[in-house]
N, C-alpha and C positions, 0 to 999 in steps of 0.2 A: 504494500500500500504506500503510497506517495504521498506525503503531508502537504498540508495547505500552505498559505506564507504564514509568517507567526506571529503576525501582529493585525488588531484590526486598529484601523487607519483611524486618525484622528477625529472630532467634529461631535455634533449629536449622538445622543443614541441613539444609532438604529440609522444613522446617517449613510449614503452611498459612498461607496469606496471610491480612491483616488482610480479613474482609469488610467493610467501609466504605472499601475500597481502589477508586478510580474510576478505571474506564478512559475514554478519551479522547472527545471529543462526538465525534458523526457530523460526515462534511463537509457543502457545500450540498448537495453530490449522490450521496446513497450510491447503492453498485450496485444492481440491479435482486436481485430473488430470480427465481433461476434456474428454469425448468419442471421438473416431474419428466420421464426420462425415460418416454422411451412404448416400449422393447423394442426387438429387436436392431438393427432395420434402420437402418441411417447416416442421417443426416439429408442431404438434397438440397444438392449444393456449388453456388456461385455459377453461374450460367450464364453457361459461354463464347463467344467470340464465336460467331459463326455461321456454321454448318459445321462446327465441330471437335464431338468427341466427348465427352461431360462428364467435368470433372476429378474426380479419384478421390482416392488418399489425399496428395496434395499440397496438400489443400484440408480447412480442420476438417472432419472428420467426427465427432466423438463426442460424445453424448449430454451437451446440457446436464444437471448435477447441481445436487445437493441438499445444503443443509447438513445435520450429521449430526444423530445422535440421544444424543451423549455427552456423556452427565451425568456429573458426579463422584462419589466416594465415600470422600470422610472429611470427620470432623468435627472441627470445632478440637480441637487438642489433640492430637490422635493422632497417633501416630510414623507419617511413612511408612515407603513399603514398601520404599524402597532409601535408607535415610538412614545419614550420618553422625555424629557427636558434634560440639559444636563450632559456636562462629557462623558464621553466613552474613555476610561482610561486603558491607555496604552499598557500590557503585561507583556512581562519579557517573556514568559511562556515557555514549552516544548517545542512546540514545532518546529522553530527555525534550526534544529540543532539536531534533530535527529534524520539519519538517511530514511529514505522514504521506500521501506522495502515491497508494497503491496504492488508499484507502478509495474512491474516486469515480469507478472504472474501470467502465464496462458491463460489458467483457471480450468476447473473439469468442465464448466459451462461455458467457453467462449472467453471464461478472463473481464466480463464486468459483470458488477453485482445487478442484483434486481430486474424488474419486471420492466417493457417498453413503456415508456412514460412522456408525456405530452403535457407539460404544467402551467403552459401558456405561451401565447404566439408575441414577437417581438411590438415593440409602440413603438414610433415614428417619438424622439428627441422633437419636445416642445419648442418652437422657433424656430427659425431657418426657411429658406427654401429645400424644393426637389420635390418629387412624386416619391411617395412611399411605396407605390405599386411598379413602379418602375427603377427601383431601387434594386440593390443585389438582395437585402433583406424580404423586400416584398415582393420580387419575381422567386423566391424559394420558399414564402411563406403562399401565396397564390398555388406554386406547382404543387406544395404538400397538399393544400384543402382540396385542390383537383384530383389528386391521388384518392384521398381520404374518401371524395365522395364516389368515387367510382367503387373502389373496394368497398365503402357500405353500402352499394345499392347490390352491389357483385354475394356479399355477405347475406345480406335480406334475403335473396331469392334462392339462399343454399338453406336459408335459416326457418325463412315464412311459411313452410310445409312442407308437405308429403303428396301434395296432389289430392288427397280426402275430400278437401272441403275449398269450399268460399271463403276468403276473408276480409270481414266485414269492417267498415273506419268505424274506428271508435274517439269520440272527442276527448273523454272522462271517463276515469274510473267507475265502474258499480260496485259498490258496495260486497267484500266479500263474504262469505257463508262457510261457519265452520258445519265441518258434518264427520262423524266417523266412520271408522272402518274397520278392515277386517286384520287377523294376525298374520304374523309372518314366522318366517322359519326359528325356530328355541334353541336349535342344536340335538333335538331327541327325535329328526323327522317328521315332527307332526304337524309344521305350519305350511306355508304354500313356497317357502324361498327355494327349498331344493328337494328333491325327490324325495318319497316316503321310505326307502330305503338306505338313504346318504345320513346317515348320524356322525354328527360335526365332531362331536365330542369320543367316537369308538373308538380312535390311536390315542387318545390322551393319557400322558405318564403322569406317574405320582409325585407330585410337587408342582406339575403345571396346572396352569389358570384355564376355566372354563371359558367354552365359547358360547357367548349369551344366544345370540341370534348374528343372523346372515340375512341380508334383506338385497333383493334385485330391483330391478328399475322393473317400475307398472307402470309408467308413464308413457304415453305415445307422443314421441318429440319429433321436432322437425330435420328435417337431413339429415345435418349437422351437425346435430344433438345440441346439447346445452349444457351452460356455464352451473354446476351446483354451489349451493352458499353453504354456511356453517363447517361441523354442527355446532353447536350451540345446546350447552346442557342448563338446567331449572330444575331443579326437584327431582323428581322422579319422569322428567320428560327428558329423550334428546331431540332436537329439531335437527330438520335440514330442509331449504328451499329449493327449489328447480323448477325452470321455464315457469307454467303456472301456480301452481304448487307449493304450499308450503305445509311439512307434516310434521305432528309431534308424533314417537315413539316411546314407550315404555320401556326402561332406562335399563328393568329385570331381563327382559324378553324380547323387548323388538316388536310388541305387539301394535298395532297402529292406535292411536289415541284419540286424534283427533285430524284432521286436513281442513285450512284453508284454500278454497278455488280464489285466482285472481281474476279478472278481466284481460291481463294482458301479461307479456313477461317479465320474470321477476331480471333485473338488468342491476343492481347492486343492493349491498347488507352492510351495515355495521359489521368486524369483525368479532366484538365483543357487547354483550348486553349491558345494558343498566343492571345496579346492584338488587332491582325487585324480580329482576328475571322479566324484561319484556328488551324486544328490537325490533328497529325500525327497518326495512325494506323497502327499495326503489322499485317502483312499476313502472312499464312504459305506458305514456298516458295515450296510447292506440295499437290497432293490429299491423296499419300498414307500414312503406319505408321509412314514413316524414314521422313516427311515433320518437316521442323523447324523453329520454327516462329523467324524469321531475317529478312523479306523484308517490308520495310516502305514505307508508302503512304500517302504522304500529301494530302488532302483536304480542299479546303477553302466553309467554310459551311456557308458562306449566297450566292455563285452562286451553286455549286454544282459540280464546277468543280476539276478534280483529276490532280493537280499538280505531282511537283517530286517522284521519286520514287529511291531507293538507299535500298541497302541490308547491314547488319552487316557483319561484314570480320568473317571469319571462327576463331572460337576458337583455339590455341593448348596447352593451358592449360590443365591442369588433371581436366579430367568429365566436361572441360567447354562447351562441345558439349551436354551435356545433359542438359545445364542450357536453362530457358526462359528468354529474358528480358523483363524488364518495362522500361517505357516511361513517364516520367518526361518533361516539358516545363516550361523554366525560360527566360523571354527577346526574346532573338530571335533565342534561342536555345533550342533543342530536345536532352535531356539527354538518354542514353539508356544502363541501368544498369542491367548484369548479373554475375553469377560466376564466378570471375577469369577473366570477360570484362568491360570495361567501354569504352561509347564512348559520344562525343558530337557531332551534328551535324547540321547545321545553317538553320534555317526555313525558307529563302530564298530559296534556292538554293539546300539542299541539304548537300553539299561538307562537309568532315567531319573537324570538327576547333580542337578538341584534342582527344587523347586516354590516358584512364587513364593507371597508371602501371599496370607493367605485374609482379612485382618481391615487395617481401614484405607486406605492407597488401593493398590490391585491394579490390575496390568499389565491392558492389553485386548490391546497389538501387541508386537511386536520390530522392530526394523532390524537388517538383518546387515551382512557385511562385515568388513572390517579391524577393525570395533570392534562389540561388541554394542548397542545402546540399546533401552530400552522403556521407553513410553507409559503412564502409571498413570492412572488416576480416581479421586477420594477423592473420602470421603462430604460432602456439602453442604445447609442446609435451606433453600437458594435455587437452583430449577430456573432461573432467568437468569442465576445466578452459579457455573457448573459451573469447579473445580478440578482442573488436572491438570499433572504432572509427568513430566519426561524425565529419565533414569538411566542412567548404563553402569554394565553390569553382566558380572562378570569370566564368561564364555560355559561354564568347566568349573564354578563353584561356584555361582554364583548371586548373589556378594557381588558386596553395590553399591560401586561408585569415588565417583560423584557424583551429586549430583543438581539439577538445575533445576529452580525452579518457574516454573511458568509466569502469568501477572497473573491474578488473577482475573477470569473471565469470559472466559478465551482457553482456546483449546482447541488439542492439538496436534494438527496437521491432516496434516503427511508429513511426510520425514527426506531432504533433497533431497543430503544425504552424512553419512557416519558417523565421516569422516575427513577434514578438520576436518567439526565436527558442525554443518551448518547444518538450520534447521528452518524450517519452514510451521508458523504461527499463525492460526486465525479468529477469529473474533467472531461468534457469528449472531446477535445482537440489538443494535444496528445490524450489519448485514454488514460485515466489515472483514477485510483479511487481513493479516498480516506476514509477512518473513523474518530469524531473527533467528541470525545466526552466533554461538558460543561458541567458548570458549576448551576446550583439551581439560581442563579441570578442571570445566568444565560453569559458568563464567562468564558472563555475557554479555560479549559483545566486540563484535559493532556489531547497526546494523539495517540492511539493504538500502534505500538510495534510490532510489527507482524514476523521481523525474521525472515526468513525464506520458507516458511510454511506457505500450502495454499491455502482460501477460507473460501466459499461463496457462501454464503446463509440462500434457503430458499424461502422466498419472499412469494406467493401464489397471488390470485384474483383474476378477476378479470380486465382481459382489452380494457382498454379507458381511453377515449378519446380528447386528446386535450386537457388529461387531468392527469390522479399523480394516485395510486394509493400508496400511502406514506407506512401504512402499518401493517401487522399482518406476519412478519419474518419468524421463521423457526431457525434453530441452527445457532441462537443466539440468547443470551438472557445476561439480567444484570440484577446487582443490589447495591446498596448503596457506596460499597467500596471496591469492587469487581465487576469486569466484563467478564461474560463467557460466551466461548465462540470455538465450532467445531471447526475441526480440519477436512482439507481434504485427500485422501490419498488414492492409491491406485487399488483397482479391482483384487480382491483377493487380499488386502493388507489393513490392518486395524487402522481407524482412525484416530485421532485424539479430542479431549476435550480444552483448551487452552485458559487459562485464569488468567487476566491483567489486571493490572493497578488502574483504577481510575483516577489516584493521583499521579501519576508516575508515567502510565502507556504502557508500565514494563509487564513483562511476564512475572506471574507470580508459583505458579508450577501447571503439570499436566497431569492428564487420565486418564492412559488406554481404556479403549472398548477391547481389547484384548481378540485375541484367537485372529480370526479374520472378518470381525464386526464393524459395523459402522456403527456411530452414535449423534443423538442430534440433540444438543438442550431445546426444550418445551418451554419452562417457563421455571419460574424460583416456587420450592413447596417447602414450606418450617423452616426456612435460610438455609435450606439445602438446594442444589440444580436438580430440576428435573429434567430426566433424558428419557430420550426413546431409541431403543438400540433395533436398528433395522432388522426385519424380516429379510430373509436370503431365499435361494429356490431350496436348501436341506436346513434351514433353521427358522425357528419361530422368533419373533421381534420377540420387547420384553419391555416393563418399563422401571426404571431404575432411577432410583438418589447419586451425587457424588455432595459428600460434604465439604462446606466453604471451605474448607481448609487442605483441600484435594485429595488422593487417595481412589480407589478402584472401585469402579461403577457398584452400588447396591441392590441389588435387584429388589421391587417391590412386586413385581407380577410377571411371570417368564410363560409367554405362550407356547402352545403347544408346536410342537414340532411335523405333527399329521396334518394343520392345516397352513404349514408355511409358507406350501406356492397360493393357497388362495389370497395372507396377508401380503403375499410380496406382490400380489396383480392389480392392485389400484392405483389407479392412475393419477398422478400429478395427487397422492393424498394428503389429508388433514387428517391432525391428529387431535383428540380432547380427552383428558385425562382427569377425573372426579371421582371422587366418594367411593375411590379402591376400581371403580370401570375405566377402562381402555377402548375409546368409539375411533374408529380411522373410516374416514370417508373418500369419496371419490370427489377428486374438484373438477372433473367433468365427466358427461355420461354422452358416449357416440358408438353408431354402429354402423356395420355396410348394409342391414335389412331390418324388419322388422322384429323377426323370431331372433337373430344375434340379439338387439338391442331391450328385449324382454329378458335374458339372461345376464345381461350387464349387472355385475356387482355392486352394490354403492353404496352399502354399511356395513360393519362387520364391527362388534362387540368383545371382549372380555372381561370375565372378572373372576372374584373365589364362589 
């Protein structure tokens, strides 16, 4: 990883950086620039030895990515969007002083982190003459929207059916309808997920974790298939949303609970609930191409029932009609961040509590959580030199706490915690990435040295047009004095789990996943990391503690070994780990027919 410059520039807080401000040379070897992806299907894992069955999600699967498309948007001078009064004082910091090992990594995925991201299109610098559209900015910002709209009309018509039916424009949501159903597979044979003679649970050895339930897609999707959300666990429910659909499960059994029908597709989620167990979900507010996902739909997922509903106010920003948002939940707010829109909106009721600016640099994402933060782009009249800023911002008003700038020419790329706040930095011109921990004042505090290890965290979601999802990363977790962050190595060779200092960047020890496992941290459980050691095609995942103070994985729940090629075959999975259960979902469900895409997998459960 390549550090940023080590100082932020003089002036305001939250003021634009000196543009004659240089970031750092490339190394001998920068990364590769990553392929675009080619659509849903996983990429082909290592081939194992011979005779075994091929490894599945214990092995990268996910679509190498792209650097984004986020420009900035302001111009010197202008106040940002979450600033304070007051200097910025200059810290002599780490950065400037340590080599920047991350810039020169291939990486297993192409060598840059995260998902394609699009966080806002360049402004035209206040004053001056020239045509913006005829500008080198605005003939690359024109060819991209022209791209964009061809690929989503191209997209639509792989996406809008199966040939079945009609479909009908819809202006507005209708009102959804919860209604129940019927059970699914337990592991004893006796539900509808797989044959009456397939018992999930008849290879299971003693000391291995049960397999609750197995649940297939009953959904008839369109070509393409569809983007799945969650899951998301409440009580004794898990949820997961898809295309129209959103269903609680029974958390023992997989039994179905409840199903929400939507009017149209579900098109994005909060990654995480409020603290009473409800989340909000984007609809698209029509059937056909010009449909745009703005309309929200609270659900509280341990009854099942579909609370408020409230639509995003129309953009009239430039291309903010072509942006999607994401949805962030902090407190008892639903953040909802696109280009050139920010909005807040109270998970009670609805009613909107702020909007971010409209003029200067404006929000593209949120990060939720214990603390709110979002991602700004200000105006810039250097499409290589895009400026952008991170802020908390208090989640009931809108007021900003702090604010970060970020060096010019870095962009902020994910929010790998919002408590202490560390963040993913790029660079697309040379490719470069950082991580750089603050202080909860929105200070810099170090930078992650990475060594010659490789890292990617994988970061899921969906496409996002001209936005950013900022949160979401596995691979990675923090507490208030430590980063944790997995490695990556080659097929067949244990990974590690790496500790730094968050004051410091430095390494603080490691922790094989041992044998030839991989491990990924989930999240922090009792100050200890939570990990989840991959399913292979001859081993069962597992999920396991390492204590702060490192030391060899713990195992809390080692799956069985009889069903480890079905754990390893989900695709691009999520993981959720509660109340002693292990749910690993699918984050997208596609087939080449019908009868395939009825046996597509896309739950699977453990526990004691």
């Amino acid at each position: 990883m390549t550090q940023p410059p080590s100082q932020q520039e003089p002036g305001g807080f939250g003021a634009p950086q000196d543009p004659q401000q240089q970031v750092p040379q490339p190394p001998a070897q920068p990364p590769q620039t990553p392929p675009a992806p080619q659509g849903p299907p996983p990429q082909m894992p290592p081939t194992p030895p011979a005779g075994g069955p091929a490894p599945g999600y214990g092995y990268p699967q996910q679509p190498p990515t792209q650097p984004g498309y986020g420009y900035p948007q302001q111009a010197p001078g202008q106040p940002g969007p979450y600033q304070q009064p007051g200097p910025y004082q200059q810290q002599p910091g780490p950065y400037g002083q340590q080599p920047g090992p991350y810039g020169q990594q291939p990486g297993p995925y192409g060598g840059y982190p995260g998902q394609p991201h699009y966080p806002g299109v360049p402004t035209p610098p206040s004053g001056g003459g020239g045509n913006f559209f005829t500008s080198r900015t605005g003939i690359i910002v024109a060819a991209s929207v022209a791209g964009l709209l061809v690929i989503g009309g191209g997209t639509y018509l792989a996406l809008s059916g199966d040939g079945k039916d009609d479909k009908p424009t819809v202006s507005k949501s209708e009102d959804p309808k919860p209604s129940g159903s019927e059970s699914v597979d337990q592991g004893d044979g006796s539900g509808d997920g797989r044959p009456a003679d397939d018992d999930l649970n008849a290879g299971r050895k003693p000391g291995e974790a049960k397999v609750l339930f197995l649940t297939k897609n009953d959904i008839d999707l369109p070509r393409n298939g569809a983007e799945a959300f969650g899951p998301w666990a409440a009580g004794d429910t898990v949820v997961k949303a898809m295309y129209k659909q959103v269903v609680g499960y029974s958390v023992a059994d997989g039994a179905k609970k409840w199903t929400v029908t939507l009017p149209a597709e579900v098109c994005s989620a909060a990654t995480q609930t409020s603290t009473d167990g409800k989340i909000v979900i984007g609809v698209k507010d029509g059937l056909t191409e010009k449909a745009k996902c703005v309309d929200l739909q609270m659900i509280d997922l341990k009854t099942g029932k579909a609370g408020w509903k409230t639509t995003i106010p129309k953009s009239t920003a430039l291309f903010g009609s072509l942006s999607d948002f994401t949805l962030s939940i902090s407190g008892n707010t639903l953040a909802a961040g696109g280009s050139g829109n920010s909005y807040g909106f109270s998970m009670t009721d609805g009613h909107q509590l702020f909007k971010g600016p409209t003029q200067g640099c404006k929000p593209f994402a949120f990060a939720g959580g214990p603390k709110l933060l979002a991602a700004s782009s200000c105006p810039t009249s250097d499409y290589n030199k895009p400026k952008q800023q991170l802020s908390q911002v208090d989640p009931a008003t809108g007021k900003v706490k702090w604010t970060y700038n970020a060096p010019v020419g870095w962009e902020i790329d994910k929010v790998y915690s919002t408590s202490p706040p560390v963040v993913s930095l790029t660079q697309r011109e040379p490719k470069k990435w950082s991580i750089v921990a603050l202080t909860d004042t929105g200070r810099p505090r170090s930078q992650i040295v990475g060594g010659k290890d490789k890292f990617q965290p994988r970061c899921g979601g969906a496409f996002v047009v001209f936005g950013e999802n900022l949160e979401g990363c596995t691979g990675v977790a923090a507490d208030a004095s430590t980063f944790y962050m997995a490695t990556e190595t080659a097929y067949g060779t244990a990974n590690e789990v790496v500790a730094f200092s968050l004051d410091t960047g430095k390494e603080k020890w490691r922790s094989s996943a041992g044998g030839k496992r991989k491990m990924s941290p989930l999240r922090m459980e009792g100050g200890n990391v939570l990990v989840y050691l991959n399913a292979s095609y001859d081993s069962g995942g597992a999920v396991a503690t390492i204590a702060p103070t490192g030391g060899a994985p713990k195992v809390l729940l080692q799956h069985p070994t009889s069903t480890a090629e079905i754990e390893s075959s989900f695709y691009s999975a999520k993981q959720v780990y509660v109340d002693g259960r292990f749910f690993l979902a699918s984050g997208r469900v596609s087939a080449s027919n019908d009868a395939e895409e009825k046996e597509t997998k896309t739950m699977m459960a453990f526990g004691k």
